[in-house]
C-alpha positions in Angstrom: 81.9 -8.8 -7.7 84.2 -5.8 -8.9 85.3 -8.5 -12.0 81.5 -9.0 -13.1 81.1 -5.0 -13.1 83.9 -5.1 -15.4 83.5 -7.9 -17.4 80.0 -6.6 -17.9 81.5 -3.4 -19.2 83.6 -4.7 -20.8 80.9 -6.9 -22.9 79.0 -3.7 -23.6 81.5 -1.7 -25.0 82.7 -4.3 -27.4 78.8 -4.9 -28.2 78.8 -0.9 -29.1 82.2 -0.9 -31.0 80.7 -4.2 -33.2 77.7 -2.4 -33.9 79.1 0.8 -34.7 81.9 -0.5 -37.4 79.1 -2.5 -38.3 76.8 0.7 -39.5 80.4 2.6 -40.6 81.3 -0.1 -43.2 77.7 0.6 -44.5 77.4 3.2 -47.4 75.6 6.3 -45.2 74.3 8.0 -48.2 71.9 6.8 -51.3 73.6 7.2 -54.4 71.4 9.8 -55.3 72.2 12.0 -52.6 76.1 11.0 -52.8 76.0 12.1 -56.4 73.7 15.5 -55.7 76.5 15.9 -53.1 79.4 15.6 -55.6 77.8 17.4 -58.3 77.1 20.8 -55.7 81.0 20.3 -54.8 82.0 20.7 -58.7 79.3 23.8 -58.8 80.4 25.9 -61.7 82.2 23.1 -64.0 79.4 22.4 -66.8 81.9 20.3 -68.4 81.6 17.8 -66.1 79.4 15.3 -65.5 78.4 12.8 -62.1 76.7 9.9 -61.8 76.8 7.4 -58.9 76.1 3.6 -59.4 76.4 1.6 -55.9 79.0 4.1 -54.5 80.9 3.8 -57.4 81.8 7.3 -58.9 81.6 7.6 -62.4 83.4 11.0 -63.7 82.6 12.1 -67.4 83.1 15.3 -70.0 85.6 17.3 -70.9 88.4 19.8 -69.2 91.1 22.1 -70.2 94.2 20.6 -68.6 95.4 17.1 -66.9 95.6 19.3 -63.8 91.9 20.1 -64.1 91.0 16.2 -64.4 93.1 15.6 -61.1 91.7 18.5 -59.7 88.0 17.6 -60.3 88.8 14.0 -58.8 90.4 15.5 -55.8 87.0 17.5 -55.3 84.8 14.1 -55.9 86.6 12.5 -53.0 86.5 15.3 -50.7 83.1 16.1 -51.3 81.7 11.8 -51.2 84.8 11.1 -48.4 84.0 7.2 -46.9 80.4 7.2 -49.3 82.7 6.6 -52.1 83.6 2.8 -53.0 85.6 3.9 -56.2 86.3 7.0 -58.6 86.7 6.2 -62.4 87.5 9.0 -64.1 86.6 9.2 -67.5 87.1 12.5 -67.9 88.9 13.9 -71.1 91.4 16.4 -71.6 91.0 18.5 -74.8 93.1 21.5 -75.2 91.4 25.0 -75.6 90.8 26.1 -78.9 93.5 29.1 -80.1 93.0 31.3 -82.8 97.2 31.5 -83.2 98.9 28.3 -82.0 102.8 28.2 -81.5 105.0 27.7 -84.1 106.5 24.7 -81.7 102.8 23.2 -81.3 102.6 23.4 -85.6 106.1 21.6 -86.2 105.3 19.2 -83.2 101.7 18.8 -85.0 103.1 18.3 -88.5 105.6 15.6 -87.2 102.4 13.6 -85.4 100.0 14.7 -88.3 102.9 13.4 -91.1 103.7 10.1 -89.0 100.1 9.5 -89.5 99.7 10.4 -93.3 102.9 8.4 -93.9 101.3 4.9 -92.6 97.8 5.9 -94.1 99.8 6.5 -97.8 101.3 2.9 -97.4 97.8 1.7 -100.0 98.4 4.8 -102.1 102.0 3.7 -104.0 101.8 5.8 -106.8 101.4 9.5 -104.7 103.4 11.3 -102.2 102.0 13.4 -99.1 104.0 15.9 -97.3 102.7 18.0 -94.1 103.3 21.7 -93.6 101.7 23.8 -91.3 98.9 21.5 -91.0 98.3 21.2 -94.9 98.5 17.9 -96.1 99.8 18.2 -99.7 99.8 15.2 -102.5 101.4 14.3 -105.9 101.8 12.0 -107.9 99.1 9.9 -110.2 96.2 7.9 -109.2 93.5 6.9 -110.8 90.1 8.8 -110.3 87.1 6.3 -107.8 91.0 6.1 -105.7 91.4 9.9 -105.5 87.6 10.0 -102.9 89.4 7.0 -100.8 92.5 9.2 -100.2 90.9 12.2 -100.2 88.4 10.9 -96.8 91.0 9.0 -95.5 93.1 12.1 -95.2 90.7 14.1 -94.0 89.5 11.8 -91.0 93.3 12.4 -90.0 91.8 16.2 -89.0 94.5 18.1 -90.9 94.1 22.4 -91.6 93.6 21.4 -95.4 94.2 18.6 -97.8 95.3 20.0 -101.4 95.2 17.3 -104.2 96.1 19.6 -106.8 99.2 17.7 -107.2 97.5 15.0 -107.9 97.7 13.8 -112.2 93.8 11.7 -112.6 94.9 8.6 -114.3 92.7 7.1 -116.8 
């Protein structure tokens, strides 16, 4: 009689475990409410944005540093915890605007900004470019309906300034 009791026990204890890891691998929250739960955790950052698709965390927008990205990651997991299937963080890091950059941010610029010029220059045999400070400067000849095609090209390459007066219009 005392090994029914317990097998009977027994029987509805691992009934209630079933049922309850059951309802725990179930997503507790809509993703509605997981996202309004993220987006009250990241209160203040209006650089950021949430949205929620089947638990799946999508993070967006910008911040000023990698450590912020991590940072606003860390904060979507805390906040969603077992809610959350996945986090893709889409967030991008652009650097905060300064009136005076340093002089080792200028000649590390120039070298990335001149490594660029120097493949887009490749079509343009007959002028030469050369990076200072941000100022893409040209010479050489080239003839006039070319001159537009350098001139956007090097100016989708974001530079300070391009200055063609270099530049001798052949005809």
């Amino acid at each position: 009689m005392g090994l029914m009791k317990f097998s009977k026990l027994t029987f509805c204890l691992l009934a209630t475990t079933v049922v309850l890891s059951f309802t725990a691998c179930k997503s507790g929250l809509s993703d509605e409410k997981l996202e309004e739960k993220i987006e009250n955790a990241l209160t203040g950052r209006k650089t950021v944005d949430v949205d929620v698709k089947k638990g799946e965390v999508i993070l967006s927008g910008t911040v000023a540093s990698e450590e912020e990205k991590q940072q606003v990651e860390s904060i979507a997991k805390t906040a969603g915890d077992k809610d959350i299937k996945s986090i893709q963080n889409n967030i991008i890091v652009s650097a905060p605007v300064s009136s005076t950059p340093a002089p080792i941010e200028v000649s590390n610029n120039d070298a990335v900004l001149g490594a660029a010029v120097n493949t887009f220059m490749k079509d343009f045999p007959t002028v030469q470019a050369s990076v200072k400070d941000g100022v893409i400067a040209v010479t050489g000849t080239l003839e006039q309906p070319k001159i537009i095609t350098l001139k956007q090209g090097l100016d989708n390459l974001n530079p300070k300034k391009v200055d063609l007066s270099g530049i001798v219009v052949k005809k």
